[in-house]
N, C-alpha and C positions, 0 to 999 in steps of 0.2 A: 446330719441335716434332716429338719424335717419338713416333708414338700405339705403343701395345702392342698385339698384336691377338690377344687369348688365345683367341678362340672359333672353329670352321668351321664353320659351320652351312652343312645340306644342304637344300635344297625343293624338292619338284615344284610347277611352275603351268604348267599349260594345254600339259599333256605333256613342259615340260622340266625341265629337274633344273638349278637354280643354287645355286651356292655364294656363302655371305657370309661375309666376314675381319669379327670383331664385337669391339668393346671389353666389356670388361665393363659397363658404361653401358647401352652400345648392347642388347649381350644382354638386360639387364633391362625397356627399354624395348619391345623384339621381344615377349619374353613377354608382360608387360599386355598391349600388345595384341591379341595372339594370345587371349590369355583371354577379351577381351572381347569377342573377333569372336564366339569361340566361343561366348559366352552369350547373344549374339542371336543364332545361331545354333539354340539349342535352343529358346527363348522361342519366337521365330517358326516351326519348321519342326517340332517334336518336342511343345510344351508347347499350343499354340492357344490361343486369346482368352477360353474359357469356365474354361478352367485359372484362367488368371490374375484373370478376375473374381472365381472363389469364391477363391479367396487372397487376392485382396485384400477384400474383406467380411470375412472370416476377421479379418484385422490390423485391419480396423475395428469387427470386435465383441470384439478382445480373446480367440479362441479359440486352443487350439493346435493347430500344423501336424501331420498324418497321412504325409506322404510325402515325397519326395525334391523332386520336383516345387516343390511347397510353400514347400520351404528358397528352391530357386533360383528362384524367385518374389518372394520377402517379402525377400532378403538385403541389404542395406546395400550391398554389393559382391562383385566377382564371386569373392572368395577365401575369401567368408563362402558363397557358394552352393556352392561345391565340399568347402565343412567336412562331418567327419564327420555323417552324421545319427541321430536318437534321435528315434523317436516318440514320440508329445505334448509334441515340445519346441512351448518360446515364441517368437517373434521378438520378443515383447514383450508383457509383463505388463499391460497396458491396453489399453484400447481406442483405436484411430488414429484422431486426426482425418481426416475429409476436407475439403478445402479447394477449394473453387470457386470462380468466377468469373458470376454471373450463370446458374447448371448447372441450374437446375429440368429445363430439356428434356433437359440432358444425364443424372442423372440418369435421367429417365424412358425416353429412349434405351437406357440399359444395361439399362432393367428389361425391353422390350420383346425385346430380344435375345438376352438370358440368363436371364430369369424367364418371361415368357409374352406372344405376342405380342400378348395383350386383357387391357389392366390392367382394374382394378376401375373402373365406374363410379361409383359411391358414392365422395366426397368424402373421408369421414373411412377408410375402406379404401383411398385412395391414398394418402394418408398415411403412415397406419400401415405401408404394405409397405414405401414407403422409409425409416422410420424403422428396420425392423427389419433391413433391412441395412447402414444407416449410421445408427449410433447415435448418432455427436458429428460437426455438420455444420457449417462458416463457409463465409458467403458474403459474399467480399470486396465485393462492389458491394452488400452491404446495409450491411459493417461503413463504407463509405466515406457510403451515401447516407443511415444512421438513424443512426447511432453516432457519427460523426467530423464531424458538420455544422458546428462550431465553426472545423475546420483545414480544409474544404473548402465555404468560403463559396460558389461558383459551382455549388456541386452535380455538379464533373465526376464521372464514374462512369464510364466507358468505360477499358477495362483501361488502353489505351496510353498513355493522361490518365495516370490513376493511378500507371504505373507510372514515367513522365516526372517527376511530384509526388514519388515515396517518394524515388528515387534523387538528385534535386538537394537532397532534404533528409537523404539516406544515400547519399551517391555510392561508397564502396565496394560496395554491393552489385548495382550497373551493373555488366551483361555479367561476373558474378563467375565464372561458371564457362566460358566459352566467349570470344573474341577479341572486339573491335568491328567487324570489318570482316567475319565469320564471316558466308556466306550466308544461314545458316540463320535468323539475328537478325532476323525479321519476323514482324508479329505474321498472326494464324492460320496459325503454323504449330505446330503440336502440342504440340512438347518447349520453344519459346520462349514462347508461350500459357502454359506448366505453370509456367517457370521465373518470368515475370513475375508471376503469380499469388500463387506464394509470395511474391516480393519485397515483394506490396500486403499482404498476409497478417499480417508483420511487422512491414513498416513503417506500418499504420496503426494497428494492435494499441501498438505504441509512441506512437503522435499520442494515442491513446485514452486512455492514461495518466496521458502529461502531462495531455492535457484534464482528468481527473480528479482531478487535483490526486495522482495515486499518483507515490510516488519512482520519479524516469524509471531506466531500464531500459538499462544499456551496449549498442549493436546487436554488438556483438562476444562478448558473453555469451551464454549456452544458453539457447534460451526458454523459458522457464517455463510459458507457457501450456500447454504440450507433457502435464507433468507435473500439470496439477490434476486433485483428485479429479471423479470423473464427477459425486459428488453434491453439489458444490459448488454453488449458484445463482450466484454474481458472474458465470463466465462466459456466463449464461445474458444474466444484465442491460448487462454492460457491451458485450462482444462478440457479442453477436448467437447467440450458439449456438444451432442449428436451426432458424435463420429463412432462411426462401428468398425472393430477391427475384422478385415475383413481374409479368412486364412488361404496360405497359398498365392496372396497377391500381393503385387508393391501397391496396390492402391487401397486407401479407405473409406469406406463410406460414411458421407455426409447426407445423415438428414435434412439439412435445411438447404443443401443445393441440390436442387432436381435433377438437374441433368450432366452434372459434372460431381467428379470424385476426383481428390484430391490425392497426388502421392504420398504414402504415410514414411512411418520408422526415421526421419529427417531427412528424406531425401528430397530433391528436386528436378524439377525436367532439366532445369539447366546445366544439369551435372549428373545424367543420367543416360547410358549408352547400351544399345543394343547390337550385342555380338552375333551373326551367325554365320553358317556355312562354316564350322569348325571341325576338325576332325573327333570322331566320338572317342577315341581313346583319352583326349583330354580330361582330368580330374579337376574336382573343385581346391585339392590341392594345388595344380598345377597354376591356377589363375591366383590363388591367395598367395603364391611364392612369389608371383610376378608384379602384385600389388601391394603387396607389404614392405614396413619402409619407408614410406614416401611420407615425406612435409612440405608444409606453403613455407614463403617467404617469412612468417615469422615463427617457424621450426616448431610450428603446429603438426602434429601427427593430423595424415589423410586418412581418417576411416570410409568402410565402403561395405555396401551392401549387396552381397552376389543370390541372386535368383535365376535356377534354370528354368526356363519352357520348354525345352525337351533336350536331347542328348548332345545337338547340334547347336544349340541358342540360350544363351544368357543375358539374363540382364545385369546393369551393374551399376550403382551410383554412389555417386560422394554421401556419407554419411556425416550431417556437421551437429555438433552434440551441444553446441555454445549455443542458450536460447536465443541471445540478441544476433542469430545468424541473420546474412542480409547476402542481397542477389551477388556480391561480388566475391565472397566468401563461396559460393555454391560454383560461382564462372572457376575462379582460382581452381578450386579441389578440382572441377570435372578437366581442365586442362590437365592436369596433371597425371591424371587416370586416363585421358584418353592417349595423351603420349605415352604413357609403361602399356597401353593396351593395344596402340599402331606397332610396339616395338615387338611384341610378344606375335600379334596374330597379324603379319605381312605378306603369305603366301596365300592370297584370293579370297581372305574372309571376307565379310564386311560388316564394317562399325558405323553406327550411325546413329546420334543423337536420339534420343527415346520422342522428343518434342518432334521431328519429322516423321514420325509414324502415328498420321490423326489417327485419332479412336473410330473404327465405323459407329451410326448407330446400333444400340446390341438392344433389339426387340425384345426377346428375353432373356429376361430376370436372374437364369440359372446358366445364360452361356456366355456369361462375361469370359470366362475365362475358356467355354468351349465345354465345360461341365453339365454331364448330364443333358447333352442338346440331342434332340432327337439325331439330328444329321452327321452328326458325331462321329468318325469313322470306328468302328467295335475294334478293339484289340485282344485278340484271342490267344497269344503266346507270351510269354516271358520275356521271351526274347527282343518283344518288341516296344515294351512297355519302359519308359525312360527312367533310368537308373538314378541321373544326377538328384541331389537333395538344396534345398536351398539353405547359401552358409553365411553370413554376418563377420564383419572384420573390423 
């Protein structure tokens, strides 16, 4: 074969001047990525990190861009970043989702960096600040652990899980933009963490669907979710919209309710029971033996969700995995649990509805659970530090 070679291109690198014989192909191929270099180039060396946070908040409140900067920030690609600019253009006429992974910390991370290194101690004021820089927030490991319990019977939730799940039931979107053997394809690594994320984003947003009996959704089609009005509620109910998963707790947080947090993983107060004063040799074995088993009246398996608070106290609730669950289904399961659990701990424990133990208010932010609170009692031995793990059934 004989190539053509219509282009000489001339370069210095590292003091010398070479020359390249270039196809037209070739040439095209040189420039991409010349553009590209060049645009992490300015990102990283010209533009800094605090640039690109308020830009990106920007595209997540729906605002328009003031500068150059801005464009080659928010751009689709790098030939949209070098387009002409027009102040208070859009990148987009809504508000951007953001899409996380299990990001409460990471969120609060960016707030601490870029917003002020002492967030608010007050509860419903830490909230609120992240609400008001991300307006419309998914979090895949809550859409996988509250939303999708139907198509993720074993409750995985850990991205890698997840992201293993969406792609052998959407295997085009495995390694869609990068090679399989690409180094970089491991997970905590930054840009593959981002891309799996989306892939869970997608693909469970589609599981969710089906579950719901809504006409399934081509995965090679535009997603729609992208496009709903803000002041729609479905995405609120179906997908989880501005719920944070929130770790080590039966509860989640909801951004758009200020002072109430809702119980996640499908539980409910109404079927929700607090064990204490038990003896600490008890294993989590020992309560999963005693609640396994059990069916309702129409020989429905009772799933349940076991959380320690320390050596002595557990929580414990109906897990119902059927979306269209409704308050009588949650009453049914929690009888049924509280009876194997009167029958199990009858020697002076006490069991007591989760819903009779109000929430105090919790001033701060970090002591919901007693975390990190100044008043905190220090635990200096091994010995003292609570062994039980929290287990799922």
């Amino acid at each position: 074969h004989c190539l053509s070679f219509q282009y000489l291109v001339l370069e210095t690198v590292n003091n010398q001047i070479r020359a390249w014989r270039l196809t037209d192909e070739e040439r095209t191929r040189r420039n991409q990525r010349l553009l590209v270099e060049g645009y992490n180039k300015l990102m990283t060396e010209k533009i800094g990190a605090l640039r690109i946070f308020l830009a990106l908040t920007k595209a997540c409140c729906g605002e328009p861009i003031h500068n150059l900067a801005e464009q080659v920030i928010l751009a689709p690609n790098a030939n949209a970043a070098i387009a002409e600019f027009s102040p208070g253009k859009y990148m987009s006429k809504r508000q951007i989702p953001l899409v996380v992974h299990n990001g409460l910390m990471d969120l609060l991370f960016l707030l601490t960096h870029f917003h002020s290194p002492n967030l608010p101690d007050d509860w419903v004021a830490c909230k609120e600040l992240i609400h008001s820089y991300f307006p419309i927030v998914y979090d895949t490991k809550i859409l996988a652990s509250d939303y999708c319990l139907s198509d993720n019977p074993r409750g995985r939730t850990q991205l890698e899980s997840l992201y293993e799940q969406i792609t052998s039931r959407y295997p085009q979107w495995k390694n869609a933009l990068c090679a399989d053997d690409d180094e970089s394809n491991i997970a905590h690594d930054a840009a593959y963490d981002s891309y799996m994320t989306g892939v869970c984003f997608c693909g469970l947003s589609f599981m969710i669907q089906d579950q719901c009996r809504i006409p399934p959704v081509e995965a090679s089609s535009r997603f729609a979710l992208w496009d709903v009005d803000p002041c729609m509620d479905y995405p609120r109910w179906l997908y989880g919209r501005n719920k944070l998963y929130f770790h080590l707790s039966p509860y989640t947080i909801d951004l758009e309710s200020p002072s109430k947090d809702p119980l996640g993983r499908g539980m409910s107060h109404l079927s929700t029971f607090r064990v204490s004063g038990i003896d600490p040799s008890v294993t989590s074995r020992d309560i999963i033996n005693c609640l396994s088993g059990l069916s309702d009246s129409r020989r429905d398996r009772v799933n349940f969700d076991l959380i320690w608070v320390d050596d002595t106290t557990f929580l414990v609730g109906a897990q119902v995995t059927n979306f269209h669950n409704d308050d009588e289904i949650f009453k049914e399961h929690g009888n049924i649990l509280l009876r194997a659990l009167q029958g199990r701990f009858c020697n002076g424990e006490t069991i007591a509805p989760l819903a009779s133990h109000p929430d105090k208010p919790v001033k701060n932010f970090w002591n919901l659970w007693g975390l990190l609170s100044p008043k905190s009692r220090r635990i200096d031995s091994e010995e003292e530090r609570p062994n039980k793990r929290r287990r799922i059934r």
